[in-house]
C-alpha positions as CSV (number, residue, x, y, z in Angstrom):
1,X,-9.2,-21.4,-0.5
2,X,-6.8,-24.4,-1.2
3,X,-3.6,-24.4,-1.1
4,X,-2.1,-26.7,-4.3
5,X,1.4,-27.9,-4.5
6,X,1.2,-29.4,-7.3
7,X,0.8,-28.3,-11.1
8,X,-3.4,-27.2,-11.8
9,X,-5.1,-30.4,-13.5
10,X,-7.5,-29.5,-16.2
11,X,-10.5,-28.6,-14.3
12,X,-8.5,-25.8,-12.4
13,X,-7.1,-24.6,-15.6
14,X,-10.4,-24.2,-17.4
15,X,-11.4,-22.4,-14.2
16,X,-8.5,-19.8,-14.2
17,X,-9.3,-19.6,-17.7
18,X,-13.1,-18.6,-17.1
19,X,-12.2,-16.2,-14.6
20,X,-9.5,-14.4,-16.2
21,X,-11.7,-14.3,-19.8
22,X,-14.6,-12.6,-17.6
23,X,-12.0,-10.2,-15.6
24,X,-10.2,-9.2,-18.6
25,X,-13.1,-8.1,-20.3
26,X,-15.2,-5.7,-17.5
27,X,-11.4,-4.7,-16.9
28,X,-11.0,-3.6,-20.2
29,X,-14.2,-2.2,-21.0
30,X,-13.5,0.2,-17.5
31,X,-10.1,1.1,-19.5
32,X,-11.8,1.8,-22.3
33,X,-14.8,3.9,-21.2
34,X,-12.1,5.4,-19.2
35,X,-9.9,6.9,-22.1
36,X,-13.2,8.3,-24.0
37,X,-15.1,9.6,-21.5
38,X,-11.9,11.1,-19.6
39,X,-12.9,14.5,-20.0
40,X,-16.2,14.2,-18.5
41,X,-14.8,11.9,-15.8
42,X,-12.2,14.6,-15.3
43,X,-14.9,17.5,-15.2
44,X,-16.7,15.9,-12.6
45,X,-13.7,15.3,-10.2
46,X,-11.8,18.4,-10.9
47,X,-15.3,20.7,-11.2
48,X,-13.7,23.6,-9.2
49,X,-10.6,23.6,-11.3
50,X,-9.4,25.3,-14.3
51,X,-9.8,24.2,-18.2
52,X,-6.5,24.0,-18.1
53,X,-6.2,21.5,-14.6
54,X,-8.8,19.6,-16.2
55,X,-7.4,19.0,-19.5
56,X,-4.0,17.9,-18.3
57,X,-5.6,15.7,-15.8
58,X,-7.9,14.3,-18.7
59,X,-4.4,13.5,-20.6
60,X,-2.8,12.0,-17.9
61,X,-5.8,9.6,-17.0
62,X,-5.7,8.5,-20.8
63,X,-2.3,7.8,-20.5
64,X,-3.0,5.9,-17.4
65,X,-6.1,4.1,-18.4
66,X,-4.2,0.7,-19.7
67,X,-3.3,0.4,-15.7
68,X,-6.9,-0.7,-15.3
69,X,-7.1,-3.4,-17.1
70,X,-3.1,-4.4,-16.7
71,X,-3.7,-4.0,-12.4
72,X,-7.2,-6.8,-12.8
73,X,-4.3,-9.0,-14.3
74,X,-1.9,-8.5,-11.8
75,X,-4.4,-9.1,-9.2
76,X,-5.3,-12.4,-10.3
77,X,-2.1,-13.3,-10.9
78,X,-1.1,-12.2,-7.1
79,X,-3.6,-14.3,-6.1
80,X,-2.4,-17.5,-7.7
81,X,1.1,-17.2,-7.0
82,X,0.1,-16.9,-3.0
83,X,-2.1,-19.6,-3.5
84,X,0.7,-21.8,-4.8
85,X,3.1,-20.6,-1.7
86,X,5.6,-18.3,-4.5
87,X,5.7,-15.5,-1.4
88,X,9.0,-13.8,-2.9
89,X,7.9,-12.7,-6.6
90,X,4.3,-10.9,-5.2
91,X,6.5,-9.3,-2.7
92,X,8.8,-7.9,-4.8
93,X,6.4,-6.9,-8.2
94,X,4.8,-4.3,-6.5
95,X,8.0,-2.6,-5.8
96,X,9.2,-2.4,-9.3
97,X,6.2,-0.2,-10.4
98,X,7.8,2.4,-7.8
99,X,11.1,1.3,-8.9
100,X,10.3,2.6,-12.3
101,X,8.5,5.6,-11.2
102,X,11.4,7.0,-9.2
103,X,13.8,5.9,-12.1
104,X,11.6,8.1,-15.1
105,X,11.1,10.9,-12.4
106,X,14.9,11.2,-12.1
107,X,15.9,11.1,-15.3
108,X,13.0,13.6,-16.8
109,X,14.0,16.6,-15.2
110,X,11.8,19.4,-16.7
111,X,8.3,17.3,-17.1
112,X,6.7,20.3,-15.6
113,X,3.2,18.7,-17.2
114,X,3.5,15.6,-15.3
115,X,2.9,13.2,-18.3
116,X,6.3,11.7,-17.4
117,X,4.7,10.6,-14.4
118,X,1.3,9.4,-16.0
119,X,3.5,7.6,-18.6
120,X,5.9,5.9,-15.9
121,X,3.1,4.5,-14.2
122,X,1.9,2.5,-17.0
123,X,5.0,1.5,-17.9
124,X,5.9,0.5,-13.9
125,X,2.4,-1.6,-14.7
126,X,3.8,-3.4,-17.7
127,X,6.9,-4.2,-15.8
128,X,5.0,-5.5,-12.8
129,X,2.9,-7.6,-14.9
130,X,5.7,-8.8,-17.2
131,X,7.8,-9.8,-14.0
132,X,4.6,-11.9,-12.9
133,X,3.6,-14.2,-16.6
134,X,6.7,-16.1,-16.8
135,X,6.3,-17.9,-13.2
136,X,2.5,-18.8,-14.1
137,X,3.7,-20.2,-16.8
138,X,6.2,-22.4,-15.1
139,X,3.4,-23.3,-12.6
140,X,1.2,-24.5,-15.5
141,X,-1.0,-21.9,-16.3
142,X,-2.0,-21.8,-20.1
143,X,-4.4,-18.9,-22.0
144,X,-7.1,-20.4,-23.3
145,X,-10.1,-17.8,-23.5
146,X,-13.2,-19.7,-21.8
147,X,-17.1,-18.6,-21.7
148,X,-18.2,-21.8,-19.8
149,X,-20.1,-18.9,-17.1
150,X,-23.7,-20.8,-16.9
151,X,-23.8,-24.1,-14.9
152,X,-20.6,-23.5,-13.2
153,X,-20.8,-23.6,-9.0
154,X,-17.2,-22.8,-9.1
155,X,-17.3,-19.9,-10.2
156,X,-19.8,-18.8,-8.9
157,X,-18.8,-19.2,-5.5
158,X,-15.5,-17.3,-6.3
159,X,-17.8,-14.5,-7.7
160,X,-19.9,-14.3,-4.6
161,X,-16.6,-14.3,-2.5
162,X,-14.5,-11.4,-4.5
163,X,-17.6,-9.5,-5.6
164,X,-17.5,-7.5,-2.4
165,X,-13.8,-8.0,-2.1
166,X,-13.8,-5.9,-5.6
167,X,-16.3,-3.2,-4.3
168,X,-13.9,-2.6,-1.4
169,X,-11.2,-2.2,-3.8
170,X,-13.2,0.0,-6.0
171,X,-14.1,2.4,-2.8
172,X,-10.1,2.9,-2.7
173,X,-10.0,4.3,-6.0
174,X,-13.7,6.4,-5.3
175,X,-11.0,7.6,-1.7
176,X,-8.5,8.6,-4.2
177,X,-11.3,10.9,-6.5
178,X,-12.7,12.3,-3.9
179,X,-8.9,13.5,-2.6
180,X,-8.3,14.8,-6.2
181,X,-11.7,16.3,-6.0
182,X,-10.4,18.7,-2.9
183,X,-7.0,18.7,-4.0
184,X,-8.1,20.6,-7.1
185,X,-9.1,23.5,-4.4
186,X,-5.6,23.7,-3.6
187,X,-2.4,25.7,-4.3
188,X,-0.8,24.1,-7.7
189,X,0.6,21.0,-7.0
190,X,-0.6,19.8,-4.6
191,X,-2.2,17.0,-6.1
192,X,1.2,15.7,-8.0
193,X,2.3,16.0,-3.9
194,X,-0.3,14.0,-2.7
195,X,1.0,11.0,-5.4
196,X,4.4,11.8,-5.3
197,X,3.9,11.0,-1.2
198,X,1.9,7.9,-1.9
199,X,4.4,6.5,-3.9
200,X,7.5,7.0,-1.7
201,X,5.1,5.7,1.2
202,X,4.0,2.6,-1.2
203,X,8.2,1.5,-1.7
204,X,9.3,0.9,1.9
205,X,5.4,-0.5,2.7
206,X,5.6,-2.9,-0.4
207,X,8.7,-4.3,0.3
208,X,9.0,-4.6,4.1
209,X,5.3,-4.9,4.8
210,X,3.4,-6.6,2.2
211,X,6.0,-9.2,2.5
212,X,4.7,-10.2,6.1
213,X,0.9,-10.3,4.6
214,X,1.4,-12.3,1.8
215,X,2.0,-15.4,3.4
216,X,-0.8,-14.6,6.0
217,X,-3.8,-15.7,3.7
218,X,-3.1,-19.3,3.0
219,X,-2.0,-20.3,6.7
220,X,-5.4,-18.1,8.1
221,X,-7.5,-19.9,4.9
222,X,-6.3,-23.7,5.7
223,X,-6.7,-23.2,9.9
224,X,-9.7,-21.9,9.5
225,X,-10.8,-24.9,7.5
226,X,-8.9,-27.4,10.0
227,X,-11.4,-25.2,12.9
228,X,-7.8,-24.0,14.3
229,X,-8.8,-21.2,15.9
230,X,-6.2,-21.2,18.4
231,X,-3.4,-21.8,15.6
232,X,-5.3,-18.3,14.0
233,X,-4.8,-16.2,17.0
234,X,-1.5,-17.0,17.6
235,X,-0.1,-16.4,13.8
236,X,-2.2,-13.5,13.8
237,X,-0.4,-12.0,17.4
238,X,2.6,-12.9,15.5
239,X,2.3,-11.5,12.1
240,X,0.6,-8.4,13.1
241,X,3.4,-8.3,15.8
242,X,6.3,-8.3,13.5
243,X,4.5,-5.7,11.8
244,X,3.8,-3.3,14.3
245,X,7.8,-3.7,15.2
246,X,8.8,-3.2,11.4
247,X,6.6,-0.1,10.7
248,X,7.2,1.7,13.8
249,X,10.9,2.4,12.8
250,X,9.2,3.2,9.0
251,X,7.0,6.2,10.5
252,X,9.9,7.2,12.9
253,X,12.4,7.1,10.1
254,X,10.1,8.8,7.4
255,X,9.0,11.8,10.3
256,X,13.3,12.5,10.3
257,X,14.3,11.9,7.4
258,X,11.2,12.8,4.7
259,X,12.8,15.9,3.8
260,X,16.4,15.3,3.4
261,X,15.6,12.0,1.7
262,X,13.2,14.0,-1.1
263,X,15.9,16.0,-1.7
264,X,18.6,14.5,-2.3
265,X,16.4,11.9,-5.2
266,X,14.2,14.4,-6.4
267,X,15.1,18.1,-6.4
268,X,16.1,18.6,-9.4
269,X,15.2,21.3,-12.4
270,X,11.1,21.8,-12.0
271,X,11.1,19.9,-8.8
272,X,12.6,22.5,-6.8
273,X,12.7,23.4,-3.0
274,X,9.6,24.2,-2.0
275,X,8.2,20.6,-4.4
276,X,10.7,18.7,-2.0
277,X,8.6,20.7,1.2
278,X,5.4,20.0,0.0
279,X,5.6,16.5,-0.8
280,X,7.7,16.0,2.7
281,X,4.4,17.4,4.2
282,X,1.9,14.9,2.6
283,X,4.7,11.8,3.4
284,X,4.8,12.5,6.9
285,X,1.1,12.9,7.7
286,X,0.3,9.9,5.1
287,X,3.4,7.7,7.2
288,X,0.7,7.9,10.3
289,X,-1.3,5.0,9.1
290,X,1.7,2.4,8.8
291,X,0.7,0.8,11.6
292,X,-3.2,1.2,11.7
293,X,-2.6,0.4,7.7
294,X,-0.8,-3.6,8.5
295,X,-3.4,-4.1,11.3
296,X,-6.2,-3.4,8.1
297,X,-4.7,-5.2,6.2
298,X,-3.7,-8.4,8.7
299,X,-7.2,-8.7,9.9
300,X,-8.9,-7.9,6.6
301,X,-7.5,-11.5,5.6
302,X,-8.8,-13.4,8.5
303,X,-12.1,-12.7,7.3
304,X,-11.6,-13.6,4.0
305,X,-10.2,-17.1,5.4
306,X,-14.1,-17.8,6.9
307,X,-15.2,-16.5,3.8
308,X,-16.4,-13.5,4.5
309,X,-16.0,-10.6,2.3
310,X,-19.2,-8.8,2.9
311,X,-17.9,-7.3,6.4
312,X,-14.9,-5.7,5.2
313,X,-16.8,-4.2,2.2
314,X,-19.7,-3.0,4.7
315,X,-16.9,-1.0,6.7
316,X,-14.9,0.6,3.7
317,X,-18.5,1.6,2.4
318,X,-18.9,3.4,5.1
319,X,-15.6,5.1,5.1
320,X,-16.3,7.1,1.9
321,X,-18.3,9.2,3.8
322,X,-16.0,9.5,6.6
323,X,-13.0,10.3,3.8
324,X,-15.0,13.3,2.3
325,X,-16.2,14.5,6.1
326,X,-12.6,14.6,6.8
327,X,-11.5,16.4,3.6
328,X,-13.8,19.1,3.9
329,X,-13.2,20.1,7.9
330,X,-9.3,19.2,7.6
331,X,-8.6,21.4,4.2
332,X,-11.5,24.0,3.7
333,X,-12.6,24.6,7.5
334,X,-9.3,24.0,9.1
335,X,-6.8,25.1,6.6
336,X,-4.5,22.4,6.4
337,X,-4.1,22.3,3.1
338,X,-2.0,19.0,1.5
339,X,-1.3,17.4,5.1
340,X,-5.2,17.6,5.1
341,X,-5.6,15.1,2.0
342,X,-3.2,12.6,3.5
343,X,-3.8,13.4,7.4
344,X,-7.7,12.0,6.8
345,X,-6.4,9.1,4.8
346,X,-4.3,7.8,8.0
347,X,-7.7,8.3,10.2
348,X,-10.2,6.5,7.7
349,X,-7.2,3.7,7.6
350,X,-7.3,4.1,11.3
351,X,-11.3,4.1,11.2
352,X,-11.4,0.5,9.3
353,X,-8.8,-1.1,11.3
354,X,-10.6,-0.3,14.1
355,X,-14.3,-1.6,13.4
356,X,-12.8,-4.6,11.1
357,X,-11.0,-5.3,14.8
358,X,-13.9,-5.1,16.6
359,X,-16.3,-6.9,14.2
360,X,-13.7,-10.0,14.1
361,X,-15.5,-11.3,17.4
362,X,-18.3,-12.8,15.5
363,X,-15.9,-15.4,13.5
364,X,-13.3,-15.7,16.5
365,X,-12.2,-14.1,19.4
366,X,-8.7,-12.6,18.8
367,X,-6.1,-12.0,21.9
368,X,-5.4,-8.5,21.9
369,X,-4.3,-7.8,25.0
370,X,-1.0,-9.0,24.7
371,X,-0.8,-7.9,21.2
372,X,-1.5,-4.5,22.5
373,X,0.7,-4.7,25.1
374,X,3.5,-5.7,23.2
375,X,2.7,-2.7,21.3
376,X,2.7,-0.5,24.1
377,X,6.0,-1.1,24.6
378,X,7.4,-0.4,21.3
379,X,5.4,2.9,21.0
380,X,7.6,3.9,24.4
381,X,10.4,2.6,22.7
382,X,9.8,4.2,19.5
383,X,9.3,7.6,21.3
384,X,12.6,7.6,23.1
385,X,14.2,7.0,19.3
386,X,12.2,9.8,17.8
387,X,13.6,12.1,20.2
388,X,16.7,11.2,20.4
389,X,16.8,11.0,16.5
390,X,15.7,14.6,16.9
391,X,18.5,16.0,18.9
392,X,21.1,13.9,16.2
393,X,19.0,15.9,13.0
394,X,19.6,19.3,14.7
395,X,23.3,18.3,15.5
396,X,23.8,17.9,12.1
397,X,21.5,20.6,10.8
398,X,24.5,22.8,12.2
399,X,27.1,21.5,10.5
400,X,28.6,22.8,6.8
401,X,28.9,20.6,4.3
402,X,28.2,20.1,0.7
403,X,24.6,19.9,0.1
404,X,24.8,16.3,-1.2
405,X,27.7,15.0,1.2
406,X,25.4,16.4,4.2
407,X,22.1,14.4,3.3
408,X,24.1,11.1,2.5
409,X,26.0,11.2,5.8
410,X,23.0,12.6,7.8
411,X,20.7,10.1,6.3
412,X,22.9,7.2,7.1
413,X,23.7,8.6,10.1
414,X,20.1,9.0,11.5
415,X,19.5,5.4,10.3
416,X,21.7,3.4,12.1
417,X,21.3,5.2,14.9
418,X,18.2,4.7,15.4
419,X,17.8,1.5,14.6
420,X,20.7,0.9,17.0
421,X,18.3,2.8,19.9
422,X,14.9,1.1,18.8
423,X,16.6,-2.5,18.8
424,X,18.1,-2.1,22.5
425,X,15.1,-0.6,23.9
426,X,13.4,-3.2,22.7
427,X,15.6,-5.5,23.8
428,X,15.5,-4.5,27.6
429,X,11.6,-4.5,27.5
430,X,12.1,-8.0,26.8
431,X,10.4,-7.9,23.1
432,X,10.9,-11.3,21.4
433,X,10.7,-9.6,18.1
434,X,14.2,-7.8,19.1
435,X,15.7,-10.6,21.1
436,X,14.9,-12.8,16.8
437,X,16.3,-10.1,15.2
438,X,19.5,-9.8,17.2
439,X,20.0,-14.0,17.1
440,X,19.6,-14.0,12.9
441,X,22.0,-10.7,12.7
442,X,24.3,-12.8,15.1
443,X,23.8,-16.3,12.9
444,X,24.6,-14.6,9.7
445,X,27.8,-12.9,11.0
446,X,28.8,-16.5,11.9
């Protein structure tokens, strides 16, 4: 994939145009066979739940079903805005759906039906998609509906390339049924839980994480066209690098802190003490695939770079099986109820990273031993600053104070602490990642 700097000629134009006029319409045919036939969908994914489960989920997907088609355009435009080096605006767009999410939830205190929630998705999806128009725009993109499908190499090479790349995407969403399916098994709630969780894991990922991918594409795409395969490894080593020390903070930080942090932005009328526990539950097991999640994800773009989309979609094929396996022995045979939904999410994350690693070899042969090793060290690291994270929580879990005063300071607290801890150990193992972080915090105080 090319990388333009300048504004798209006429040819691309009329090829942005194709594409988008053939994605918007399967996009919004899905949305629209989606809001009549929600009952039935509903029926089938819910089939051990109530009338009354299945009904409010059949609202709430109706509400939602817009998200379909507005999430194909978002996509695309994603796409273009990497491919024409704008890193900051897809970094920050997938943050405002949460943004808004978090912003209806606390301000609609008694939506005991979860509508509010169906509704502020949509609307986070407008505002995502809103955020992204104006800058293709200013790049050059026009509208300009276009059927030229026949005779057109093109496109039909980006079709054979994203086809499978849209089939893995698709086997997300069949990941997410099947969890409703065995959520519906559960004690009431437990599914809003399970999406409550995803979002507040989606916030800190989207904006501290994604930001590292975005850029990966493009540099992985033009190497691999240059035959750089020694420039690939070493960005790779690097980006996954950073990665691995920017999540591992994230888990430790969300295993401390999940509860106190739900609380103090959530509970509130129907979301009440034992909502903040449940939802603390599915974070925490669900934060367990941060760092299997950016390997996935890292890696997943190095195949697309020789073109190879087919590999990737093989793998998360096979993972559907692997998701409902892990459903049924973690929440009917071992009775772990929510943390069963989200615990087999961070080992099928864990189960794709793993073979997408392994399969690389037959495109290029990555280094991971130092990769690994690096990450040795910050796992050591990052278990020394769990624990002593720990004993500060249960210092402070002793203390008196007003209920909102307590979580602020302890939160705060916590944080800099341990970041404080993570950064020195790091620094005495000799990790370059700490040693660049501690020159730019040094820089910008000067």
């Amino acid at each position: 994939m090319p990388d333009f700097d300048s504004k798209p000629d006429e040819f691309v134009n009329k090829l942005y145009n194709t594409f988008l006029t053939v994605s918007f319409l399967f996009f919004a045919a899905c949305s629209i066979l989606g809001f009549f036939f929600a009952d039935k969908i509903m029926g089938i994914i819910i089939s051990a739940g109530s009338p009354e489960l299945v009904a409010l989920a059949s609202a709430h997907f109706k509400i939602m079903s817009p998200v379909i088609l507005i999430g194909g355009v978002i996509g695309i435009y994603y796409g273009l805005l990497v491919t024409h080096k704008q890193y900051i605006l897809p970094n920050l767009s997938p943050m405002i759906l949460s943004v808004v999410v978090i912003i209806v939830i606390s301000l609609v205190h008694n939506d005991k039906s979860g509508i509010a929630l169906a509704a502020a998705t949509t609307l986070g999806a407008v505002c995502q998609l809103a955020v992204q128009f104006p800058k293709i725009r200013q790049i050059g993109y026009r509208i300009k509906p276009n059927f030229d499908i026949k005779n057109n190499p093109q496109f039909k090479n980006i079709c054979e390339l994203l086809f499978p790349a849209i089939l893995s995407s698709t086997i997300g969403q069949i990941s997410i049924y099947i969890d409703m399916f065995f959520a519906s098994t559960l004690k009431e709630g437990a599914w809003t839980s399970v999406v409550f969780a995803n979002r507040i894991f989606q916030f800190p990922v989207g904006i501290l994480v994604t930001a590292f991918l975005v850029p990966l594409f493009p540099i992985f795409s033009r190497l691999a066209g240059e035959g750089d395969f020694d420039a690939i490894k070493k960005y790779f080593n690097k980006g996954v690098g950073v990665l691995f020390f920017v999540g591992l903070p994230m888990l430790i930080l969300i295993l401390l802190l999940a509860q106190d942090g739900i609380s103090l932005i959530f509970e509130r009328g129907a979301f009440n003490a034992n909502a903040v526990v449940m939802v603390s539950e599915a974070l925490c097991f669900l934060s367990f695939s941060i760092l299997p999640y950016v390997f996935r994800d890292s890696i997943t773009r190095v195949y697309y770079a020789f073109n190879d989309s087919k590999t990737p979609f093989a793998i998360a094929m096979s993972s559907i099986a692997l998701k409902a396996f892990l459903n049924w022995l973690l929440i009917l045979k071992l009775d772990m109820g929510i943390a069963g939904i989200t615990l087999s999410t961070s080992f099928v994350t864990l189960f794709n990273a793993v073979f997408l690693g392994l399969f690389i070899h037959r495109k290029i042969k990555l280094d991971y031993k130092s990769l690994f090793l690096n990450l040795g060290k910050m796992l050591l690291a990052g278990t020394i600053t769990l624990i002593a994270g720990w004993f500060i929580c249960v210092g402070f879990d002793r203390l008196e104070l007003p209920k909102y005063i307590f979580e602020i300071i302890k939160i705060i607290t916590v944080m800099v602490a341990c970041m404080g801890i993570y950064t020195v150990l790091n620094l005495l193992f000799k990790m370059d990642y700490a040693k660049e972080l501690l020159d730019r915090i040094v820089k910008t105080g000067h």
